[in-house]
Residue frames as qw, qx, qy, qz and C-alpha x, y, z in Angstrom:
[[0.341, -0.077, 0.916, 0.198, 154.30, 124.12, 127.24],
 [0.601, 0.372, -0.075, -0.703, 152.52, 123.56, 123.92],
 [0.771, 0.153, 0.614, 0.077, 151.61, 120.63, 121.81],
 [0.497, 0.501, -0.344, -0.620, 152.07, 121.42, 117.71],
 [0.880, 0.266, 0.391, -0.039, 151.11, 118.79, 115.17],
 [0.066, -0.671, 0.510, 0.533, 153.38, 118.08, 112.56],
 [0.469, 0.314, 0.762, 0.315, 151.85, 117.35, 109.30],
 [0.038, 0.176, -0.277, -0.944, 150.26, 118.50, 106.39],
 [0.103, -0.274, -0.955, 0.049, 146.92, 116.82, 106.56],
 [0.297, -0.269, -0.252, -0.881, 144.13, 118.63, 106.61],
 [0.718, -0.348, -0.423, -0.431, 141.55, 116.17, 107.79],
 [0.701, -0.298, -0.515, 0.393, 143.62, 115.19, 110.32],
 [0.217, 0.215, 0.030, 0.952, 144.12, 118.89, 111.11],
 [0.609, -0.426, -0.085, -0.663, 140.50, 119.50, 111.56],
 [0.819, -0.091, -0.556, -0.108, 140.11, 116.29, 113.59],
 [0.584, -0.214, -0.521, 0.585, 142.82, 116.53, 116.03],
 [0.163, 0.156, -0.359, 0.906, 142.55, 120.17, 116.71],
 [0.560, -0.529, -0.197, -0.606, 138.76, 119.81, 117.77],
 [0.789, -0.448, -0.339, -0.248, 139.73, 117.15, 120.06],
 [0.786, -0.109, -0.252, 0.553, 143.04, 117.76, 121.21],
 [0.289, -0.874, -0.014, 0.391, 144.91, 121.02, 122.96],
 [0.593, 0.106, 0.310, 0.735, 146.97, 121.52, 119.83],
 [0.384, -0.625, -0.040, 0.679, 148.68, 124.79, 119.34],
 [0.369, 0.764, -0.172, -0.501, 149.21, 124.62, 115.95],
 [0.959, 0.169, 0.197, 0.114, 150.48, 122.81, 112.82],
 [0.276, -0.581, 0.540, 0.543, 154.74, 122.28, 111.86],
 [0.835, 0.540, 0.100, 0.023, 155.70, 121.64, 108.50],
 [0.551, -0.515, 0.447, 0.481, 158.84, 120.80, 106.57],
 [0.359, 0.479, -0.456, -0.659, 159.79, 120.46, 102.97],
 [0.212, 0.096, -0.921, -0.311, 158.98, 116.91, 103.06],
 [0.232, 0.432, 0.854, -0.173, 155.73, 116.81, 104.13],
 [0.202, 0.636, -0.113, -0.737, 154.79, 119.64, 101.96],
 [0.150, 0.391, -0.840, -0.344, 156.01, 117.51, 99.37],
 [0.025, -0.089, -0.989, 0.117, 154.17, 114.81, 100.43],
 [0.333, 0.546, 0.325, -0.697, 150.80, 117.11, 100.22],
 [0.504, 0.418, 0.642, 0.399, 151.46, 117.62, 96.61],
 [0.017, 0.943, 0.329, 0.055, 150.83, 121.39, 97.46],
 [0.443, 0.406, -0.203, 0.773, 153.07, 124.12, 97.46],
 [0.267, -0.435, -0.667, 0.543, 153.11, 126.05, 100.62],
 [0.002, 0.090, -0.027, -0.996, 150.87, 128.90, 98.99],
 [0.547, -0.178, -0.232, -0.784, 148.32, 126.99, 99.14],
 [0.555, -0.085, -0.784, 0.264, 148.66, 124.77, 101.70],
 [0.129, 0.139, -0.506, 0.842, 149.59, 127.52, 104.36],
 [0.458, -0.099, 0.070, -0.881, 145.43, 129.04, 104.02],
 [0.705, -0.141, -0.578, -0.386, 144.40, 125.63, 104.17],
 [0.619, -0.054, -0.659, 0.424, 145.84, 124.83, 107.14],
 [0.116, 0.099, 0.430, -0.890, 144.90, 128.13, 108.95],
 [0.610, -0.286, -0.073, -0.736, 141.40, 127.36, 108.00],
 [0.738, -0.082, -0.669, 0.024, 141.70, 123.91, 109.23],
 [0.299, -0.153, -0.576, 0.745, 142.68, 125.42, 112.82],
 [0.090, -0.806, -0.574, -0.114, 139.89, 127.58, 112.44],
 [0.194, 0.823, -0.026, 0.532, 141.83, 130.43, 112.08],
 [0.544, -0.816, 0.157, -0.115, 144.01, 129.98, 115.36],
 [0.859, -0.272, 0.367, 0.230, 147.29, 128.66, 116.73],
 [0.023, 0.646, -0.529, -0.549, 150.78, 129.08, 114.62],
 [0.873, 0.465, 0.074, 0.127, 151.67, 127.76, 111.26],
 [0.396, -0.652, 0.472, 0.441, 155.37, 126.79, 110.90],
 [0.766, 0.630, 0.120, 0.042, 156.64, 126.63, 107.04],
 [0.840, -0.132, 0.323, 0.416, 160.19, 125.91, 105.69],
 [0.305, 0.799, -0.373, -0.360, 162.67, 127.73, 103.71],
 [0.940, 0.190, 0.151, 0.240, 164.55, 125.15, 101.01],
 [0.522, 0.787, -0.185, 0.271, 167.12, 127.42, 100.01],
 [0.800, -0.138, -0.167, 0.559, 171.17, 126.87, 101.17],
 [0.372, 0.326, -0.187, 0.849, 172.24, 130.86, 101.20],
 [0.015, -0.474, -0.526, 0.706, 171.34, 133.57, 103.38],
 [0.219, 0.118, -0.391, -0.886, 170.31, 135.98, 100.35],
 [0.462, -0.160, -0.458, -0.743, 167.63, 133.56, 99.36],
 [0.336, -0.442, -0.722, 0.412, 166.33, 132.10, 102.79],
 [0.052, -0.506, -0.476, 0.717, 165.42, 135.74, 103.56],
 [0.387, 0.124, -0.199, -0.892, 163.80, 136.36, 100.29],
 [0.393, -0.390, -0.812, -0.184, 161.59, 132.98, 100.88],
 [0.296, -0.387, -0.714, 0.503, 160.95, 133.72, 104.58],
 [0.037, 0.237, 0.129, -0.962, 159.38, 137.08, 103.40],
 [0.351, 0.118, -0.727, -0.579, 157.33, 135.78, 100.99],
 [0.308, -0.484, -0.768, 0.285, 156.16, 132.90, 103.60],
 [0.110, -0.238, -0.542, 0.799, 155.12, 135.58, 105.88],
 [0.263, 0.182, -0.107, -0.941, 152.75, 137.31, 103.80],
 [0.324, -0.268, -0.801, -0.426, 150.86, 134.16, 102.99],
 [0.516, -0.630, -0.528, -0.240, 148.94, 133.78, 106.08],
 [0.182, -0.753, 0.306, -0.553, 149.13, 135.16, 109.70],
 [0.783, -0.418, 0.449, -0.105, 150.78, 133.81, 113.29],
 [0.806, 0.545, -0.196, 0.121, 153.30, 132.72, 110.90],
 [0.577, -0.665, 0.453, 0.137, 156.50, 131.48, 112.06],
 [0.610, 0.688, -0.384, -0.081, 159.56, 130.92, 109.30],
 [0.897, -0.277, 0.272, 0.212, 161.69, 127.65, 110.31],
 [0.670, 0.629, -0.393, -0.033, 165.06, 128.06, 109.08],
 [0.926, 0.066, -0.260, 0.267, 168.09, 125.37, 108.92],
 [0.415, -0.837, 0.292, 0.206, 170.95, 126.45, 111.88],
 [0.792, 0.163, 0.117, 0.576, 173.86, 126.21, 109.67],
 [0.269, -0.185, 0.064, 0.943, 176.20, 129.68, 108.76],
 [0.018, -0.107, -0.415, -0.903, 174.14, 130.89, 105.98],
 [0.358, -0.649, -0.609, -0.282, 170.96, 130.24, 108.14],
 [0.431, -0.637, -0.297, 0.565, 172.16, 131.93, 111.34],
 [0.198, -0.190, 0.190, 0.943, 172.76, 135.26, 108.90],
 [0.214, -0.414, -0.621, -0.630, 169.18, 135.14, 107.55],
 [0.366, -0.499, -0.708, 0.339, 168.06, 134.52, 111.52],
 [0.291, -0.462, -0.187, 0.817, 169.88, 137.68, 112.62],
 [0.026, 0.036, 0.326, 0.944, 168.12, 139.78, 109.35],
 [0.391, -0.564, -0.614, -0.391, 165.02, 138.41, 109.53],
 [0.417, -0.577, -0.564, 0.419, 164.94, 139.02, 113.39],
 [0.112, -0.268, -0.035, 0.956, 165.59, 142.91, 112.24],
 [0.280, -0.110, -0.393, -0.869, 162.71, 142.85, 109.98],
 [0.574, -0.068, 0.412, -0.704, 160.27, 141.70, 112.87],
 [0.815, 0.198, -0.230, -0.495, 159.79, 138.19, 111.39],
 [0.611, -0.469, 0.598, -0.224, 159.78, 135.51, 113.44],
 [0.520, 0.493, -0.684, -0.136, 161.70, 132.52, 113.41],
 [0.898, -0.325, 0.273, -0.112, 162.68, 128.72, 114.17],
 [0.209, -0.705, 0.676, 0.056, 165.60, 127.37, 114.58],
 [0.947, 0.188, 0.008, -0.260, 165.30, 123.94, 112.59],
 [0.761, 0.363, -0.415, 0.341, 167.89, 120.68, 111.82],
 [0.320, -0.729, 0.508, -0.328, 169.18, 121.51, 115.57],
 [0.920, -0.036, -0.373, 0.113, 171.39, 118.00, 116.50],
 [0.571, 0.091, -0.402, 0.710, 174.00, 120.13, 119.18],
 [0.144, -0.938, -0.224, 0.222, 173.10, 122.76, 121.84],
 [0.212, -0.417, 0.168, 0.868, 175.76, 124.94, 120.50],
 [0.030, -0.356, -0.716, -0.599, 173.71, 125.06, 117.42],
 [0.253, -0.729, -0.635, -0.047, 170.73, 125.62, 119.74],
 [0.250, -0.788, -0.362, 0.430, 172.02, 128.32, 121.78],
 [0.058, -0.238, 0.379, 0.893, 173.90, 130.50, 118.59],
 [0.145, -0.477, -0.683, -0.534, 170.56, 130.40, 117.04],
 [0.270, -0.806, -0.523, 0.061, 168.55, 131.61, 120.06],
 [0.330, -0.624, -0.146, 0.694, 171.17, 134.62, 120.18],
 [0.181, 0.014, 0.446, 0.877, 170.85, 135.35, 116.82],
 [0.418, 0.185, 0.101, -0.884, 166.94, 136.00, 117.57],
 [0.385, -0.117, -0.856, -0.325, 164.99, 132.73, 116.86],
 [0.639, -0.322, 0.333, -0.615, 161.63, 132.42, 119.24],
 [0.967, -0.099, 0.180, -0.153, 161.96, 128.50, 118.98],
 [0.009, -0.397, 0.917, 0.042, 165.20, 126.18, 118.79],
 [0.874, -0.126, 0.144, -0.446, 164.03, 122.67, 117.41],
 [0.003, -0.335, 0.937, 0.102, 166.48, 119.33, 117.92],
 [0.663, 0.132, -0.657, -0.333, 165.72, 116.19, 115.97],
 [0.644, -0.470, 0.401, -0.452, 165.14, 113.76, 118.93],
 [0.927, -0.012, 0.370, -0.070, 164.98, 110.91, 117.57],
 [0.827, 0.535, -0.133, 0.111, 167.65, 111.58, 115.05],
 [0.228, 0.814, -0.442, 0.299, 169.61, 112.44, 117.30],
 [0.814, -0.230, 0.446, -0.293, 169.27, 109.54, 119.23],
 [0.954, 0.188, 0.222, 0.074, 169.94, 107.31, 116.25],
 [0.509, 0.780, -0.060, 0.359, 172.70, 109.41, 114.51],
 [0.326, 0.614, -0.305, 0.651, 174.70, 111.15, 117.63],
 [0.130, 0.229, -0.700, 0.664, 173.98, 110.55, 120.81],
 [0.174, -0.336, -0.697, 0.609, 171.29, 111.66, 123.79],
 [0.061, 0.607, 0.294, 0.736, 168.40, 113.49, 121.89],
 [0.424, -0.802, -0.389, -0.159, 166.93, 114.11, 125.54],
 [0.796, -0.133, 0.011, 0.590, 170.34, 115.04, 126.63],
 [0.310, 0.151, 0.340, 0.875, 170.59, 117.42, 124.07],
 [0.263, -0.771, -0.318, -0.485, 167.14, 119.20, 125.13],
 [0.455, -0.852, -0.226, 0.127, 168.23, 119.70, 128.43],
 [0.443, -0.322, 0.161, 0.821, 171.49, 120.91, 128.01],
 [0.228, 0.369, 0.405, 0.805, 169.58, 123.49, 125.55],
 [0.435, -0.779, -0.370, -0.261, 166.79, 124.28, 128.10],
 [0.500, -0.741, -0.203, 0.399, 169.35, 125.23, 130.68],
 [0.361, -0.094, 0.250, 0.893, 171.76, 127.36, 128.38],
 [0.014, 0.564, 0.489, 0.665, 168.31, 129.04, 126.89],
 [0.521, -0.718, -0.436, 0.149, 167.56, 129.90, 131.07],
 [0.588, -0.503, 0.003, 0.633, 170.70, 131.51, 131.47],
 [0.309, -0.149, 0.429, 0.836, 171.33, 133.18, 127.96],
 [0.235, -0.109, -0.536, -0.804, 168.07, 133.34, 125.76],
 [0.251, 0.368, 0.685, -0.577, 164.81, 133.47, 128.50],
 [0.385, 0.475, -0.104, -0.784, 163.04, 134.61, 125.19],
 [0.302, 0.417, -0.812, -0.276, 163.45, 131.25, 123.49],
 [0.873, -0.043, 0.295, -0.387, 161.68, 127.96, 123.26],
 [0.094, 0.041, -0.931, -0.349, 162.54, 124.56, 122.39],
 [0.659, 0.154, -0.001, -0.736, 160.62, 122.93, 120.31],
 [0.419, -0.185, 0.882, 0.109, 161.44, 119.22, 120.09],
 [0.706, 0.484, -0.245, -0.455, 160.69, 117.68, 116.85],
 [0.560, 0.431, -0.698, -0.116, 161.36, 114.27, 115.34],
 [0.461, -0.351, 0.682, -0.446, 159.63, 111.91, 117.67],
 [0.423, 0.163, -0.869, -0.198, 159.02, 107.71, 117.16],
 [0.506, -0.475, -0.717, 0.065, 157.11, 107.36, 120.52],
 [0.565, -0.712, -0.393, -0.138, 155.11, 108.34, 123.12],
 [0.714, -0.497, -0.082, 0.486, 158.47, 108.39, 125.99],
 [0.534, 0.124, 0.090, 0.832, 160.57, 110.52, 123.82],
 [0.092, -0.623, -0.340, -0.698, 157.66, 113.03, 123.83],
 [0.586, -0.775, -0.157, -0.178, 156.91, 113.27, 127.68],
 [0.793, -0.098, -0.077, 0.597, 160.73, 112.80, 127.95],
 [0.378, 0.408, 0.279, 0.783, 161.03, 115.76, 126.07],
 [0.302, -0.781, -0.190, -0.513, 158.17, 118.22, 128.08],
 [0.694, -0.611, -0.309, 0.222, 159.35, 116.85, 131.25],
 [0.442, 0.018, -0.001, 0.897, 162.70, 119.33, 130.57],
 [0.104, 0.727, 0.267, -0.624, 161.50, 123.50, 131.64],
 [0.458, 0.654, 0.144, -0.584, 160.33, 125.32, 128.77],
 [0.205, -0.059, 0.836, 0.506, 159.79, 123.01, 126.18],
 [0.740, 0.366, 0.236, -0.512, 157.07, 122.48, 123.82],
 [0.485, -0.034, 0.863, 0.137, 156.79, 119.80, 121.54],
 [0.614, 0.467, -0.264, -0.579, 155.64, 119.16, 117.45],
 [0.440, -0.055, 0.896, -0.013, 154.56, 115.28, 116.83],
 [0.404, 0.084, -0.616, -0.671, 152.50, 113.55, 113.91],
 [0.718, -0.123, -0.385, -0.567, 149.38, 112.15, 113.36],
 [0.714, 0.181, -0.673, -0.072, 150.00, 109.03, 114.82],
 [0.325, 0.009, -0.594, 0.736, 151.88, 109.91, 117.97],
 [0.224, -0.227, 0.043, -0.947, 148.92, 112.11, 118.72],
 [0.834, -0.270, -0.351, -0.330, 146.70, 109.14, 118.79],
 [0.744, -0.007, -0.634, 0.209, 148.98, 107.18, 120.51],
 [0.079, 0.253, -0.443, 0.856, 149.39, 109.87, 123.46],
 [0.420, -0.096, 0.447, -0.784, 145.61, 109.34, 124.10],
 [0.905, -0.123, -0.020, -0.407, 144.80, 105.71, 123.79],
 [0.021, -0.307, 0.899, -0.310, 145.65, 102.61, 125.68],
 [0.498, -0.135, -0.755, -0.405, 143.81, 99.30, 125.75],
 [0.304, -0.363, -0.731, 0.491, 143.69, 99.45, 129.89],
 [0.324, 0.151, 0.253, -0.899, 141.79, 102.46, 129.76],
 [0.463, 0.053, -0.738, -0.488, 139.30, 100.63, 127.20],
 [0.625, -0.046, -0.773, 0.101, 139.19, 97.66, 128.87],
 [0.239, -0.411, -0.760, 0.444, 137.89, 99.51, 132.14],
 [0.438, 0.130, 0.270, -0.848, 135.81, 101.76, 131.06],
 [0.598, -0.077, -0.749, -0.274, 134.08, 98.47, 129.41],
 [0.245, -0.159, -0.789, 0.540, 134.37, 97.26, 133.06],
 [0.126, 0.225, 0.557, -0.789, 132.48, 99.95, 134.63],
 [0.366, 0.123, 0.036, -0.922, 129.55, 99.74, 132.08],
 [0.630, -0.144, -0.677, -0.352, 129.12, 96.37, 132.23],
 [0.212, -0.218, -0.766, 0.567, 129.07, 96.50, 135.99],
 [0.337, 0.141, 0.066, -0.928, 126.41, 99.51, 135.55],
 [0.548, 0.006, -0.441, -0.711, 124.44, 97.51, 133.44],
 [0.438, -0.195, -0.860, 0.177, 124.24, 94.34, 135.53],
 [0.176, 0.423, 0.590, -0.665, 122.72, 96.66, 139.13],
 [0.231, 0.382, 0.266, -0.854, 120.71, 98.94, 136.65],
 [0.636, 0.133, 0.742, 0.164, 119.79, 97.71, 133.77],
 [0.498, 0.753, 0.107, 0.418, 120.84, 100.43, 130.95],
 [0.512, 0.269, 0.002, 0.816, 123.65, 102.97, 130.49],
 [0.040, 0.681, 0.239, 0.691, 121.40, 105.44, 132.14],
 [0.186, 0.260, -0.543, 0.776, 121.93, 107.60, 135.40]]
């Protein structure tokens, strides 16, 4: 089980991975976008932001195989621990199965069906990721849809990860680990929200105004 952030954020990049167990950072084409950067200079920002550790996932945009596996070569060469996300459709599941001959790893991405999930992990993807929450709002049972991929990836593709992606809260995300080999990619937000709560707060206040009252200061 891993954690990955999923942004393009720098500061928040440095920030969370000092204080959190994070694995690395996802990206898509729309938060890229949303950077203003292209992902040749994004990617080296982001591996210094991790401090030079942990993957970096980065999008292809392109609809054929032909040019999905001349981006995903390209990607690779920017930075290292590099992992190429591409879209499970036909013309992505024919880039999978080349790239996976030229030793360049992959993610399954846009996953909303375990057949999707598990014809991608035979074509040679190390990560399958369904949309959780879209698939929740759009089609059905995203947690559903991880476990029925986690048990067809046991039997068929032991080499494979999901990676759950597209989360709105906190439940969908522990929903989501609680299934065997999963790992998870969440934003900024969710990240906070995984480690604060006002009842933890609100007693460890307690216990140091109860300290201060026998001892008078904060000190042992």
């Amino acid at each position: 089980m891993t954690i990955y952030l999923d942004t393009s954020d720098i500061e928040q990049i440095k920030i969370l991975s000092d204080l959190l167990p994070i694995s690395g950072v996802t990206t898509n084409p729309t938060i890229v976008a949303r950077s203003g950067e292209k992902l040749n200079t994004l990617l080296p920002k982001i591996r210094d932001a991790l401090g030079n550790n942990g993957l970096i996932f980065g999008q292809v945009i392109s609809n054929d195989a032909g040019s999905m596996i001349e981006e995903a070569i390209k990607l690779n060469q920017i930075v290292d621990n590099f992992v190429v996300k591409i879209p499970v459709t036909l013309q992505g599941i024919k880039a999978i199965k080349s790239l996976k001959n030229e030793g360049i790893k992959t993610l399954g991405t846009a996953i909303y069906t375990p057949q999707q999930g598990i014809v991608a992990a035979l074509a040679g993807v190390s990560f399958v990721a369904p949309y959780i929450n879209r698939i929740d709002t759009l089609t059905g049972n995203g947690i559903e849809t991880v476990s029925t991929i986690s048990h067809l990836l046991a039997h068929h593709a032991q080499s494979c990860q999901v990676l759950g992606a597209s989360f709105k809260n906190t439940k969908q995300v522990i929903d989501c680990l609680s299934m065997s080999n999963t790992s998870v990619t969440i934003p900024v937000e969710i990240a906070y929200q995984m480690m604060t709560n006002p009842c933890v707060d609100e007693a460890i206040n307690q216990f140091q105004c109860d300290w201060i009252t026998a001892f008078n200061s904060l000190e042992h």
